[in-house]
C-alpha positions as CSV (number, residue, x, y, z in Angstrom):
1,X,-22.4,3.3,-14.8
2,X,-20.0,3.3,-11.8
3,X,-17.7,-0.1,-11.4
4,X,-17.1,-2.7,-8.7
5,X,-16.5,-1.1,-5.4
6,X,-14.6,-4.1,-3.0
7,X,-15.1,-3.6,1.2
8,X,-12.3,-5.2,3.4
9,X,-9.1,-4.3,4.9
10,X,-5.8,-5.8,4.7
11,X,-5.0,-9.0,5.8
12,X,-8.5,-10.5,5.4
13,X,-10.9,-12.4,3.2
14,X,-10.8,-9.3,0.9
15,X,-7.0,-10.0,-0.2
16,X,-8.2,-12.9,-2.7
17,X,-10.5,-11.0,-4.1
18,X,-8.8,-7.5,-4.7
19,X,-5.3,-10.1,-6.1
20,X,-8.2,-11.3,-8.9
21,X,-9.0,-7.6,-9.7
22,X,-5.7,-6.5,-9.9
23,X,-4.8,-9.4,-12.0
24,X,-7.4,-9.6,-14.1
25,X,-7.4,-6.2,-14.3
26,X,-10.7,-5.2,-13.7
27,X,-11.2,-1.5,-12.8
28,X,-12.7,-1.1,-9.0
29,X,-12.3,1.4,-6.4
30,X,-11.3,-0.1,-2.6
31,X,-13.1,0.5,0.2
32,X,-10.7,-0.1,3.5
33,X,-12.5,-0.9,6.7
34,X,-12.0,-0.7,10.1
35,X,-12.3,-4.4,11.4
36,X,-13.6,-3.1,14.6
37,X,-16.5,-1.1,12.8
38,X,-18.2,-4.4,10.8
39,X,-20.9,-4.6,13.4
40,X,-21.7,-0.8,12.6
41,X,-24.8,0.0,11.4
42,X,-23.2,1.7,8.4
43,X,-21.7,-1.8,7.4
44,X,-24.5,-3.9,8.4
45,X,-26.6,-2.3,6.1
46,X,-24.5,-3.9,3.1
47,X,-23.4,-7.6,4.6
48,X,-25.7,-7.9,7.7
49,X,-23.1,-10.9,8.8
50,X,-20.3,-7.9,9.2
51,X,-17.9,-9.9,7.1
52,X,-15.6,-8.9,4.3
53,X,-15.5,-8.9,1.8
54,X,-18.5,-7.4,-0.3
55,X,-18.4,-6.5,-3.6
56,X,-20.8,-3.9,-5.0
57,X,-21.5,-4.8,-8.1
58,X,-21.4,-1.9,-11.1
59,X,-25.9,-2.4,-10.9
60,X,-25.2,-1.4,-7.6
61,X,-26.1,-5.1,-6.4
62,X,-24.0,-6.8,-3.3
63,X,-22.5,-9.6,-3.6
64,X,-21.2,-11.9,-0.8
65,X,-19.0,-14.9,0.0
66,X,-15.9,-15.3,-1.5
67,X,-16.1,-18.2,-3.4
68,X,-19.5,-16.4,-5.1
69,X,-17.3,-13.4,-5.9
70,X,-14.9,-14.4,-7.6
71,X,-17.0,-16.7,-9.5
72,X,-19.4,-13.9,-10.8
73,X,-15.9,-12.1,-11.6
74,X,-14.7,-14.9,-13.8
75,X,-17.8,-15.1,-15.7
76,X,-18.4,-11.2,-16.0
77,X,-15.5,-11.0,-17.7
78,X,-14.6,-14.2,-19.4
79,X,-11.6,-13.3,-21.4
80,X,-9.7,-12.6,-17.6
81,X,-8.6,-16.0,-17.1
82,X,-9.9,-16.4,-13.6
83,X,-11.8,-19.6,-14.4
84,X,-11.9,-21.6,-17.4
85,X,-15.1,-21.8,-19.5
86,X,-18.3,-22.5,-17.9
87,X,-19.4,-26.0,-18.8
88,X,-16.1,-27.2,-19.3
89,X,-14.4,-30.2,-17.4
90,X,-11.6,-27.6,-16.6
91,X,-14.3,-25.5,-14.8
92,X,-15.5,-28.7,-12.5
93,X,-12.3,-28.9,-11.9
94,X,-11.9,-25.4,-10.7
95,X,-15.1,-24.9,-8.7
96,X,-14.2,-28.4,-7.2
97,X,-11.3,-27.2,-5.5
98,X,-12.4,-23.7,-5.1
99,X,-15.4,-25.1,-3.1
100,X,-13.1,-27.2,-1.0
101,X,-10.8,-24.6,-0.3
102,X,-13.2,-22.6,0.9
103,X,-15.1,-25.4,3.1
104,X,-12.4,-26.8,4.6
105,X,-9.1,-24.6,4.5
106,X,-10.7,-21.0,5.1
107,X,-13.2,-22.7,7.7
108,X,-10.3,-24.1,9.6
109,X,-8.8,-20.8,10.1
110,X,-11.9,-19.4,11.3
111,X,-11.6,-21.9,14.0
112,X,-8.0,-21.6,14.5
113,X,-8.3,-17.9,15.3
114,X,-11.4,-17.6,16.5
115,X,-11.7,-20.2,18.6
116,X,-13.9,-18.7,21.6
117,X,-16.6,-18.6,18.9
118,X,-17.1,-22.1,18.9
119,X,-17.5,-23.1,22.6
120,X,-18.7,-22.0,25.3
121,X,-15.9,-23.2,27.7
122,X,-12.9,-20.3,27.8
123,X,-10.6,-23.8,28.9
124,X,-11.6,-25.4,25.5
125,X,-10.1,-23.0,23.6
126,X,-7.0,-24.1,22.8
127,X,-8.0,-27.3,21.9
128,X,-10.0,-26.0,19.3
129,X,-7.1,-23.7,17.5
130,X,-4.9,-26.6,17.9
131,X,-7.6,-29.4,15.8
132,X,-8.2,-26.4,13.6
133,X,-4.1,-26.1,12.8
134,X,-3.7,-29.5,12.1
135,X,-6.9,-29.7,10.0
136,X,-5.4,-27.1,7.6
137,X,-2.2,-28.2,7.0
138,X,-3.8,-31.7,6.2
139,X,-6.2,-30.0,3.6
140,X,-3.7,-27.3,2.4
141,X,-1.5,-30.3,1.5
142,X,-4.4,-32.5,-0.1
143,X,-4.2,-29.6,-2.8
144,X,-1.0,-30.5,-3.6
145,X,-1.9,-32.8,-6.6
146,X,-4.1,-30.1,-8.0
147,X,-0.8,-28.0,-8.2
148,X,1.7,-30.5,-9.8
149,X,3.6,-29.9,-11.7
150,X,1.9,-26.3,-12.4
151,X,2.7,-23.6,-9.8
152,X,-1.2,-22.9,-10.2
153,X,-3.8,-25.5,-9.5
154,X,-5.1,-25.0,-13.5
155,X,-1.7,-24.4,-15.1
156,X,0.3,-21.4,-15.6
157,X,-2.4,-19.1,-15.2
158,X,-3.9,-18.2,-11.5
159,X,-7.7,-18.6,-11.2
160,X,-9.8,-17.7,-8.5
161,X,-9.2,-20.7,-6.7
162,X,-5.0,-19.6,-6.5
163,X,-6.0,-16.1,-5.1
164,X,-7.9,-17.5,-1.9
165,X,-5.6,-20.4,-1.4
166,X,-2.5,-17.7,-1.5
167,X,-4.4,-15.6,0.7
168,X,-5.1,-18.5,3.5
169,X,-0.9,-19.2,3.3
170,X,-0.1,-15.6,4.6
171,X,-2.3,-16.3,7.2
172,X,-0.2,-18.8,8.4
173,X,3.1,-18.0,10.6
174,X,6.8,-19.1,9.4
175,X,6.8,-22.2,11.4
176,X,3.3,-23.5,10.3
177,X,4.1,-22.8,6.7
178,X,7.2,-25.2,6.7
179,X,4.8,-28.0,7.0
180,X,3.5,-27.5,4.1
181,X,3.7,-29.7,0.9
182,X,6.4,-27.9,-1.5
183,X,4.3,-27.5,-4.5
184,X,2.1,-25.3,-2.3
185,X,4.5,-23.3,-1.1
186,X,5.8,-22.5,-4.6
187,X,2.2,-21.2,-5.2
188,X,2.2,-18.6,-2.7
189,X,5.7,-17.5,-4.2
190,X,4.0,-18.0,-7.7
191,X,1.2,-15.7,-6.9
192,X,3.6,-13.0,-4.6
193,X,5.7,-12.9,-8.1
194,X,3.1,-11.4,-10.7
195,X,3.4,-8.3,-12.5
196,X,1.1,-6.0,-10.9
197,X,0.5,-7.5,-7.5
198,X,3.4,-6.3,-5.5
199,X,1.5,-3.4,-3.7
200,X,-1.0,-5.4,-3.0
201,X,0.8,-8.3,-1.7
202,X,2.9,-6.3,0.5
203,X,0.0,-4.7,2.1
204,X,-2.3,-8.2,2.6
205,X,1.6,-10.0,4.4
């Protein structure tokens, strides 16, 4: 049976999700994309929404959605570490703030770079980025107790819910980061510092 096969390209979405392979070291085989080719029919044909990233499961199954992916991933393969038991109050505590990470951080950045997508007024464009900016940093900082003293929001171990907040940071240019609550910054550098991940770090920055 053949093993996970991951579509993205660098600097996306995908980055969380190929840091929680490598990390967890689950075998899988990388599939780069050209951004400008999701609409493709080729592409369609596995994620009809043209995002990344999608994760071909071993059955040959597609999975979606980040949050979904790296859920199924900690579960698959329980002795990993990217999520603590199912069932336990460490788990809430994990899906809590991967869910908000995911419905208000990487949202806001959707908005913040893609702003023409959510108006149709060109002139309100800016606007839009601008609310989205300041609505991240706000959430991105609300994270901060989840992270303290720990550089991970669930100890010394990163989860899941490390490898998308990391991946939202680098989206983020010098002067936006500086803003940002120290403890969260020293998860980024947490998460850039693991055996393993240097490749792949350097080639999602």
């Amino acid at each position: 049976m053949a093993g996970y096969v991951l579509y993205g390209y660098p600097d996306s979405g995908s980055a969380a999700v190929e840091l929680a392979l490598l990390s967890a070291g689950i075998p899988f085989e990388m599939k780069d994309l050209d951004p400008d080719t999701l609409g493709g029919e080729a592409y369609l044909a596995i994620n009809p929404r043209g995002q990344v990233p999608a994760l071909i499961h071993p059955d040959g199954s597609v999975i979606t959605e980040v949050p979904a992916i790296l859920l199924h991933l900690a579960d698959a393969h329980p002795d990993c570490g990217l999520a603590p038991p199912p069932g336990s109050s460490a788990r809430a505590q994990h899906d809590r703030w991967l869910a908000f990470v995911h419905a208000n951080c990487y949202e806001s950045v959707l908005r913040l770079f893609y702003s023409e997508r959510y108006t149709t007024d060109p002139a309100a464009s800016g606007s839009i980025s601008k609310a989205a900016l300041a609505y991240l940093i706000r959430h991105l900082n609300l994270l901060a107790e989840a992270v303290d003293p720990a550089p991970f929001v669930m100890g010394d171990t990163p989860t899941g819910a490390d490898f998308l907040i990391w991946a939202i940071i680098t989206w983020l240019v010098e002067e936006d980061t500086s803003t940002l609550d120290p403890r969260i910054a020293r998860l980024a550098e947490a998460i850039a510092a693991r055996p393993g991940l240097a490749e792949a770090v350097e080639r999602n920055t």
